[in-house]
N, C-alpha and C positions, 0 to 999 in steps of 0.2 A: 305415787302410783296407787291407781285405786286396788281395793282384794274385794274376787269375788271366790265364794264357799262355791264348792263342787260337789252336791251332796250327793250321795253314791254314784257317784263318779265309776264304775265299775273300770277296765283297763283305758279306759278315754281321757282325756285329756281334751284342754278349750281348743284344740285346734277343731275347726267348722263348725262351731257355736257361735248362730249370730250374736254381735254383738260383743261380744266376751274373746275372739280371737284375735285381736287385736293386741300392739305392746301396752299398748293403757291400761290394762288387764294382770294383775298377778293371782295367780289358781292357786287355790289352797284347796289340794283334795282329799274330800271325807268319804270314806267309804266304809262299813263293817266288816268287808274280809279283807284281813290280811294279807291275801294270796294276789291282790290286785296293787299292793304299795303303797298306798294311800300314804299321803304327806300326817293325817290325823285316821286314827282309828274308832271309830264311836260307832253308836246305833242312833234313830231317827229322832227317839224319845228319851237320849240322853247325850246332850252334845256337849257335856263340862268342859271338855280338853279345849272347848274354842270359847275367847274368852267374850262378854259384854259390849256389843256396841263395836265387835270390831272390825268386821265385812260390810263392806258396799254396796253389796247386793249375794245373792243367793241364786246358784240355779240348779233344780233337779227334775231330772228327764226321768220319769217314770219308776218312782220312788214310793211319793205316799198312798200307793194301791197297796204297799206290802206292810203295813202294822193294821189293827186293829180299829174298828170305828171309834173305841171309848180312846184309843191312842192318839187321833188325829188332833183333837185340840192341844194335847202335851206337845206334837211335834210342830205344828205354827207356834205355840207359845217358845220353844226354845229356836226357830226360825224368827221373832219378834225381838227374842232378846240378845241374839248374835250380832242382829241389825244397826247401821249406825243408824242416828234418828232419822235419816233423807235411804234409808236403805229402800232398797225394792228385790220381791224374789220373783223372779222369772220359774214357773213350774208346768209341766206338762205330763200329764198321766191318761190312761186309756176311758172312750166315750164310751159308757154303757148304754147310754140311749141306742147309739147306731148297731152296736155289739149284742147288744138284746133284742131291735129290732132280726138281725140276722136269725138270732136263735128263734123267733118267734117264725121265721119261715123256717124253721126244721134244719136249720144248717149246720147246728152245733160243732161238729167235727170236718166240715168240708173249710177247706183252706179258702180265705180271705184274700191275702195277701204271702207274695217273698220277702223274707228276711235273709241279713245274711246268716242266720240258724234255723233255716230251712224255711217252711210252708205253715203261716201261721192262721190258728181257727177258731173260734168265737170260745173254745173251750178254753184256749190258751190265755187269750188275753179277762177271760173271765177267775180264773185261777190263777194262776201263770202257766210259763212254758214247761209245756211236760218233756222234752228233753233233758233242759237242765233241772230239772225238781227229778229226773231219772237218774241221773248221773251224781244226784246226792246234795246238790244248791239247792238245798231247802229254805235260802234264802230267796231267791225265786218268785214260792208261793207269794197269790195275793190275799192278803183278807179285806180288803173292800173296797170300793168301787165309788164313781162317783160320774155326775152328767152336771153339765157346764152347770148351771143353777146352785146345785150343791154344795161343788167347790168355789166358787164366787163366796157362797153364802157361809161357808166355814171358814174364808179366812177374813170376814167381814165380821164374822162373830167373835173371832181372835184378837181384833181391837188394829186391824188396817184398815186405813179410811179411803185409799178408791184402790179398785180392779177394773183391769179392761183384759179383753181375751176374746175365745169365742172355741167354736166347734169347728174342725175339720173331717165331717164324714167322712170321708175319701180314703183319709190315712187313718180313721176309727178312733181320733185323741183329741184331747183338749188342750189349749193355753191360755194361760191367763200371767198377766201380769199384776201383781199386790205392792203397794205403796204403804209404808208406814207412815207417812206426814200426808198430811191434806196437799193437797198438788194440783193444779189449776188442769182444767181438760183440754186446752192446748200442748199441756208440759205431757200430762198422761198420754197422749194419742203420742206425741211425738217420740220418748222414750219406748210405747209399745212396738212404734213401727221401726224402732233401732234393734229392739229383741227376737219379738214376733215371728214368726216364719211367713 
């Protein structure tokens, strides 16, 4: 059975994760609060507890917005070396392109979209959610941002040799798919369109 990392996995689990819900599939979840169970407990820029080469792939839904810009290349590097050598990580985090466009019409705080934690608005997915960063999940906050270009280009600098993905304005996120081994653009398109939304 193949393992794929759930990286802050927050109370979710792989059930309705393309791809990844399936029995072919064993979840191993990481997450940093304790209070959500996590199978491994760590943080983004230090994943020791999971050992070399030993997941299949990676998937994290709206994760690396939350450490630091100087942190991002530490956390693909320990995303690189969790990796087997054919791994892939499946990640999707918020479009600042679309999200900045919003703020630049003056919308900052007028809601975007529903969530199921309410009404959410260009402030929110620009920092994080100010509910929960209210209620004390100061794990939450974001410190940085990224538009498709950027993130392609961070985990290309990381030493993954292809990415496919793209922009979905509509829902204001990004996905991309990252390959650790060279991978023919047949194999890549057809593993994207297994993940991908």
């Amino acid at each position: 059975m193949k393992k794929f990392l759930h990286v802050g996995c927050g109370p979710q689990n792989k059930n309705g994760i393309k791809g990844f819900s399936s029995s072919d599939w064993l979840e191993i979840r990481f997450d940093i609060d304790p209070k959500v169970n996590p199978d491994i407990q760590g943080t983004l820029t230090d994943m020791t507890l999971v050992g070399s080469e030993s997941v299949d792939a990676i998937f994290s839904s709206h994760n690396i917005e939350h450490v630091f810009p100087h942190e991002v290349p530490i956390v693909l590097a320990e995303f690189y070396r969790v990796l087997k050598p054919n791994g892939i990580v499946v990640i999707t985090c918020p479009d600042l392109q679309i999200v900045c466009e919003a703020v630049a019409q003056d919308k900052l705080l007028e809601p975007l979209y529903e969530s199921p934690a309410g009404p959410i608005s260009p402030i929110d997915i620009l920092y994080g959610h100010r509910g929960y960063i209210q209620q004390g999940n100061h794990f939450m906050a974001h410190k940085c941002g990224f538009t498709y270009s950027a993130l392609g280009g961070t985990f290309l600098a990381a030493g993954f040799k292809e990415i496919f993905g793209g922009r979905r304005p509509v829902n204001f996120d990004l996905w991309l798919v990252a390959f650790k081994a060279k991978t023919s653009a047949e194999q890549v398109k057809v593993i994207a369109e297994t993940y991908l939304p």
